[in-house]
N, C-alpha and C positions, 0 to 999 in steps of 0.2 A: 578697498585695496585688493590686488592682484595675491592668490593665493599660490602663484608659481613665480619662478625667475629665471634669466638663462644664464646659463654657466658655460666656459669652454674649458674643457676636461682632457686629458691626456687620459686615452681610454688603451693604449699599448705604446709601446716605444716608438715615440717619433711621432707619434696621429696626435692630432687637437679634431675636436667637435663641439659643434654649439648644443648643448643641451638643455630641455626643462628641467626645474625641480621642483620640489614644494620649498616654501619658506618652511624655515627650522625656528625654533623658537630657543633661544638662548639659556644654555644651565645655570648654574650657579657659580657667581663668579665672572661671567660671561655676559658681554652685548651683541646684539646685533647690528651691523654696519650696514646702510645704503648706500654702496662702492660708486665715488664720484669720478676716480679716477685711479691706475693703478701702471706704474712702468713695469716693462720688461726688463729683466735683469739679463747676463748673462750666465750669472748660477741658475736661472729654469734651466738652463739646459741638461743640468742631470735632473731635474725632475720630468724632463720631455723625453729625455733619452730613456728614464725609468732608471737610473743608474745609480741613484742618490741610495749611499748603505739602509737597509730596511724601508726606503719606499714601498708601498702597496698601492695597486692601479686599479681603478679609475682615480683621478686626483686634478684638483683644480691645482694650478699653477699662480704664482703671484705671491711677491711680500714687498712689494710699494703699493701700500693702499691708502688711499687717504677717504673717506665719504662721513655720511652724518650716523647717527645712532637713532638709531628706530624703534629699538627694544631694550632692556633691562633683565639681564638674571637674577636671581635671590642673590642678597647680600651688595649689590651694587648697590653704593652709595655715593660716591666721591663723582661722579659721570651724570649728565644729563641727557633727554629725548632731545635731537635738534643739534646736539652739540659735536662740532666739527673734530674728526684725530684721524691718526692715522696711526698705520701698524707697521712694521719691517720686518727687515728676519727673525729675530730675536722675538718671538713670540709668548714671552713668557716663559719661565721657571717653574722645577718640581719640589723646590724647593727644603728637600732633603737628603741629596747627593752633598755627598764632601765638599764639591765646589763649590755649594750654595752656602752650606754649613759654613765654609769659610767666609762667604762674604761676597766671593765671586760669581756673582750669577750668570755674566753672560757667560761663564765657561762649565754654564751648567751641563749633566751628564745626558740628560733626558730633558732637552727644551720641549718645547711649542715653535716649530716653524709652521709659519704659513705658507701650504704651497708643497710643502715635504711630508711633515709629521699630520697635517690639515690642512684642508681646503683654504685656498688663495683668494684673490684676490683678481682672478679673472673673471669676474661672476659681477651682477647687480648686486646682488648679496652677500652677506660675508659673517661667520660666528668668531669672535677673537676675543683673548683672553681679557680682562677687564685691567689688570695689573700690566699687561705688555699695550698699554695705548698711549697713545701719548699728545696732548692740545696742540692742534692747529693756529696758528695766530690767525689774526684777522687779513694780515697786510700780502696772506699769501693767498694764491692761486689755490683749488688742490691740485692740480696739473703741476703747478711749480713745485708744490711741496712735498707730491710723490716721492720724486728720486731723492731728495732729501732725507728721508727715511732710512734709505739706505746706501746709496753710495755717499751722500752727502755726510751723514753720520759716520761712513766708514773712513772716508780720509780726512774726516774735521777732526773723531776721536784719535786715529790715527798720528796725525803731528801735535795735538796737543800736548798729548798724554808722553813723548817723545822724549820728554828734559830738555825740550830746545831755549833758545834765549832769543827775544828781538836782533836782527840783525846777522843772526847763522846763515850760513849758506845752504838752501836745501832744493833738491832737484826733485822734478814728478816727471815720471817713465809713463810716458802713455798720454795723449791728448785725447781720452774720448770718452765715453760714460762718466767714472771714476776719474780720469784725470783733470776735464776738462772742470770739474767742484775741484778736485785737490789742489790746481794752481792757483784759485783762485783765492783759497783757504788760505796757502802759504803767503799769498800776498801781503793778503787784509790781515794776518797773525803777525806780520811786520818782519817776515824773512826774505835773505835775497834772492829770489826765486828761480832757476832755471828748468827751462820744461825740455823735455828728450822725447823726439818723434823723430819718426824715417818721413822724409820727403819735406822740400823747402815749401810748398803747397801748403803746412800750417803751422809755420812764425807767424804768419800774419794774426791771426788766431788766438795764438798762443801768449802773443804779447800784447792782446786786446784783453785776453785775460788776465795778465794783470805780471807775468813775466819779465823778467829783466834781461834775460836771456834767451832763446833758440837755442840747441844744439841737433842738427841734422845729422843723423846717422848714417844714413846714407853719403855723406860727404867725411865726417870725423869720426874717431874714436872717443864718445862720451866719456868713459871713464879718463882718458889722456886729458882732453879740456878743462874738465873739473880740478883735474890734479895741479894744471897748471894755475886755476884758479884757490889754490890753496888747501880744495878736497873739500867736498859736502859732508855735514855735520849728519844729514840725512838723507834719505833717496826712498820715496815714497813709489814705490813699484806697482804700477795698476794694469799696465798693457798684460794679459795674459798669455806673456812668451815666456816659458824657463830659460829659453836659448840666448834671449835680449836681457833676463834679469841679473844670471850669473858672474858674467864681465864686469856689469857695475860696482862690486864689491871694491873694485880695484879705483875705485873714482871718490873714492870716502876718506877722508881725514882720518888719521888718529881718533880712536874710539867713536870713531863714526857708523849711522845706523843704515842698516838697507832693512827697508820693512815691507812686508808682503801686503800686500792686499787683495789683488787680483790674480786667481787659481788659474795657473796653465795645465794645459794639459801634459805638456813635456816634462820631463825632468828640469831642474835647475842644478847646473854643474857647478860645482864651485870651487876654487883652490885656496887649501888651507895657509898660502904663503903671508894674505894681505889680513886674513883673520889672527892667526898667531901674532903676526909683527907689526902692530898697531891698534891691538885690542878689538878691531871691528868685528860687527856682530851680523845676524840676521837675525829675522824674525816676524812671523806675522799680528795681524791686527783685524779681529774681527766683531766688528759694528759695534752696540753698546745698547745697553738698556733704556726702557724708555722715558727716564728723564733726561739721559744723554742724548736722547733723541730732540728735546723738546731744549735740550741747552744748544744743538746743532740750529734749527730753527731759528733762534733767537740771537745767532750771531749773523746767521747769513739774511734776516730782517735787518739788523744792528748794520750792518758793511754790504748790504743790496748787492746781496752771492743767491743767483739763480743760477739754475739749468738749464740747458739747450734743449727742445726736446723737441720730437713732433707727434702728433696724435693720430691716432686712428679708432676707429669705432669700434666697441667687443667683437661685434661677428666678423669683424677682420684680425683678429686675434693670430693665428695660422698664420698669415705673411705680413702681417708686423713684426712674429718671431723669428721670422725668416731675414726680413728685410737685417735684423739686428746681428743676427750668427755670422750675415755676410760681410757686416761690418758697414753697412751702407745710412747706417739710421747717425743723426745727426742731431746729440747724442746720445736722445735716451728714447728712443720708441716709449709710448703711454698709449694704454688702451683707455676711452670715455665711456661713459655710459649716460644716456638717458637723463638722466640724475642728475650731471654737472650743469 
């Protein structure tokens, strides 16, 4: 076995390069990962940009990973050599911050990101927490079950966790990474789904995913349509515009949710008129631990919910990221490796 690997590293704001390194051997607590495959998110972009609060650079990028386990740290038990997982944002817990102490890990103080706080999952290689992995099934790809890690998890926990009921009305703001798993969720979770994108260019799309409804924004006012439809129960927000997410409030039923998921960069405006006067809320929703990982999996096996994705090889890494920030990737950019 090869006593080096290559990694593409964010070595200042904005630069990727293909680098060597040695294999690292796994602490305690810790496996080693042979990275089969691993998406581009849209949150690298603060670790591209170097933006991310207390980043330190050089830093591999990546928290969709999926590949096999090569190595074993002390005290790993529960994991096997050979055995297939994958890792997300949620990189593991410190496990004695208040949040944790309470129960609540993923909103622990001090995680384990991959990609932020540790090297990612842009690499052959990869060290991650033993406690933040989570089993692969069989019936998936890794390619498929990359983005599942994490967008998939994000808007699967997302509507569940919601208080919705079969049959509610609930709309996904965004047709593309994130949205394009959230409608699909809403579907197969047995709600009436309506999807919200700019341009008639993807109904088509939108109601092969599984959709009851289009709403073009370019043509109507989303929030007006919904209201006429009685008001969504929820509105799973993933496109990252504050300026597209704000108005939606006004598109919510009585005690209806707008839940965050996807980080814009803008502000999001909002008027306190339709929050006071119908108890609506905001609020966001991020990702889940990794059994909630491995519960997200086993629904989208369960209701055959993939991701759209297209591949590229590590050392194209750089205009993969590129291809993705411009919005052109269809819809998950995935780096492969060697391995898969």
């Amino acid at each position: 076995m090869a006593d080096t690997y290559k990694a593409v590293e964010v070595y200042e704001p904005g630069r990727l390069r293909v680098v060597e390194r040695s294999i690292p051997e796994p602490g305690a607590g810790q496996v080693r990962i042979r990275v089969e495959a691993c998406g581009i998110c849209h949150t690298d972009m603060a670790t591209v940009t170097g933006t991310f609060p207390g980043l330190t650079l050089p830093r591999v990028p990546g928290h969709e990973v999926v590949g096999r386990i090569e190595a074993l740290g002390a005290g790993v038990s529960r994991w096997e050599i050979g055995q297939r997982v994958g890792v997300g944002f949620f990189g593991g817990e410190d496990g004695v911050c208040e949040s944790c102490r309470r129960g609540d890990i993923v909103n622990c103080l001090n995680p384990v990101i991959p990609g932020v706080t540790v090297d990612g999952g842009y690499a052959e290689v990869m060290i991650a927490e033993a406690r933040g992995i989570a089993s692969i099934p069989d019936e998936l790809t890794s390619v498929e079950a990359a983005p599942l890690v994490c967008a998939g998890i994000t808007t699967y926990n997302a509507l569940r966790n919601a208080g919705l009921r079969a049959g509610d009305l609930v709309a996904v703001q965004g047709v593309g990474g994130l949205g394009h798993l959230g409608i699909q969720f809403a579907r197969h979770m047995g709600f009436r789904t309506v999807a919200i994108g700019r341009g008639s260019n993807k109904e088509k799309l939108a109601k092969e995913l599984g959709a009851h409804l289009y709403i073009d924004t370019a043509v109507d006012d989303a929030a007006v349509v919904l209201q006429r439809m009685g008001g969504a129960r929820a509105i799973l927000a993933t496109a990252p515009s504050g300026d597209a997410m704000g108005p939606l409030v006004f598109g919510l039923a009585a005690r209806g949710k707008l839940i965050i998921v996807g980080v814009p960069e803008d502000e999001i405006k909002l008027s306190a008129f339709p929050l006071v006067f119908g108890g609506r809320s905001i609020y966001g929703s991020l990702t889940g631990t990794a059994i909630d990982t491995e519960d997200t999996l086993a629904f989208s096996v369960l209701e055959n919910i993939r991701p759209m994705v297209e591949t590229a090889p590590l050392e194209q890494a750089a205009d993969a990221y590129a291809r993705m920030m411009q919005g052109k990737a269809r819809f998950r950019m995935m780096l492969v490796t060697n391995a898969n």
